[in-house]
C-alpha positions in Angstrom: 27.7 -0.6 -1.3 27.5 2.6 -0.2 25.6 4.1 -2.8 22.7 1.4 -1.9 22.9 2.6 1.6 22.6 6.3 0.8 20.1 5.4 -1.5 18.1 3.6 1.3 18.8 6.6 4.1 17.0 8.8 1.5 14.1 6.7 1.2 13.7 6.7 4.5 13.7 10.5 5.1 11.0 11.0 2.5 8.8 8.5 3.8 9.2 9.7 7.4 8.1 13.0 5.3 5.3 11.8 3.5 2.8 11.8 6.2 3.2 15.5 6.9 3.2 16.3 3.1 0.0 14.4 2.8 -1.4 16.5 6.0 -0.4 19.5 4.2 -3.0 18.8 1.1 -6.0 20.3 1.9 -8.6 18.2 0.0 -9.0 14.4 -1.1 -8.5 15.7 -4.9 -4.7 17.4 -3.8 -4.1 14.5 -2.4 -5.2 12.4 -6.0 -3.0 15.1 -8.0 -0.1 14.5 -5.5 -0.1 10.7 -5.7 -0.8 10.9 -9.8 2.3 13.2 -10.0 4.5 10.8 -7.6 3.2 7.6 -8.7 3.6 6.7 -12.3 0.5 5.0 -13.8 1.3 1.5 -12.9 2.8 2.4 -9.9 -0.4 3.5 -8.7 -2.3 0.6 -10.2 0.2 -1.6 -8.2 -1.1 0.1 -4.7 -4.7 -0.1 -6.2 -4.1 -4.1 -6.8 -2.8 -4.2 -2.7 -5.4 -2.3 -1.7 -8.2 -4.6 -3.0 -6.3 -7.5 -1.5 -6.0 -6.3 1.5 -9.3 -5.8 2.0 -10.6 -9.2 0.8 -8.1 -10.7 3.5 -9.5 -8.4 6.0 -12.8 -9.7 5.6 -11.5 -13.4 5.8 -14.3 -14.6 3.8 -12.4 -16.5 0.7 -9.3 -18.3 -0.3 -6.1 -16.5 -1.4 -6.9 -18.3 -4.6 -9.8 -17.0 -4.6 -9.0 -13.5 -4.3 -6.4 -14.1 -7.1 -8.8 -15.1 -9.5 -11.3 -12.5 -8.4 -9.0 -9.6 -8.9 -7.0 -11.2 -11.5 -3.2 -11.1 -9.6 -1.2 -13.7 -8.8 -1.2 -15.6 -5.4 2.3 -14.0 -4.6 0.9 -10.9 -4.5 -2.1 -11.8 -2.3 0.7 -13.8 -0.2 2.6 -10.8 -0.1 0.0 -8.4 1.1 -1.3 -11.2 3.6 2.1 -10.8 5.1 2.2 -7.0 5.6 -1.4 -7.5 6.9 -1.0 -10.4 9.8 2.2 -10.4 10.4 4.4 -7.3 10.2 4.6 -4.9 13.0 3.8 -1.9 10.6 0.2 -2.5 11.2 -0.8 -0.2 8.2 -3.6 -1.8 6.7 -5.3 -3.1 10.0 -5.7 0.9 11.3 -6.8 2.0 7.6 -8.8 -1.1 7.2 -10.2 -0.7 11.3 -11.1 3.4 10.1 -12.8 2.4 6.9 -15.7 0.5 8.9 
């Protein structure tokens, strides 16, 4: 038990650090080579997948089966993502999504 909650305390530090590393990078390619050295391959694929879901939801123009069958995933991920992206309080995807326009 407390392995799990040292474990989670250190997660938390780096992602409270992650923004300011990311600052750091002084171009959109640092920033690729940072992520391609973090992220393992299907790691990043895995974002990539959210990220296109999240912005079919955003434009609330089709199903969530839709979108599965569009981008290939399943409907628990699209569920998943629709979560994060109505009804959590992080808000991430709204302000990226809001910025993109």
């Amino acid at each position: 038990m407390f392995y799990c909650f040292s474990m989670l305390k250190q997660v938390e530090s780096f992602f409270m650090k992650l923004p300011n590393i990311i600052n750091e990078l002084k171009s959109p390619k640092e920033v690729e080579n940072f992520i391609k050295d973090l992220c393992t391959p299907s790691e990043i694929k895995a974002i990539n997948e959210r990220w296109e879901v999240a912005q079919l939801l955003y434009k609330k123009d089709k199903s969530y089966r839709e979108i599965a069958a569009e981008l290939k995933t399943s409907t628990a991920t699209v569920t998943r993502v629709a979560r994060f992206l109505f009804s959590e309080l992080n808000n991430g995807y709204q302000i990226a999504l809001k910025r993109m326009k």
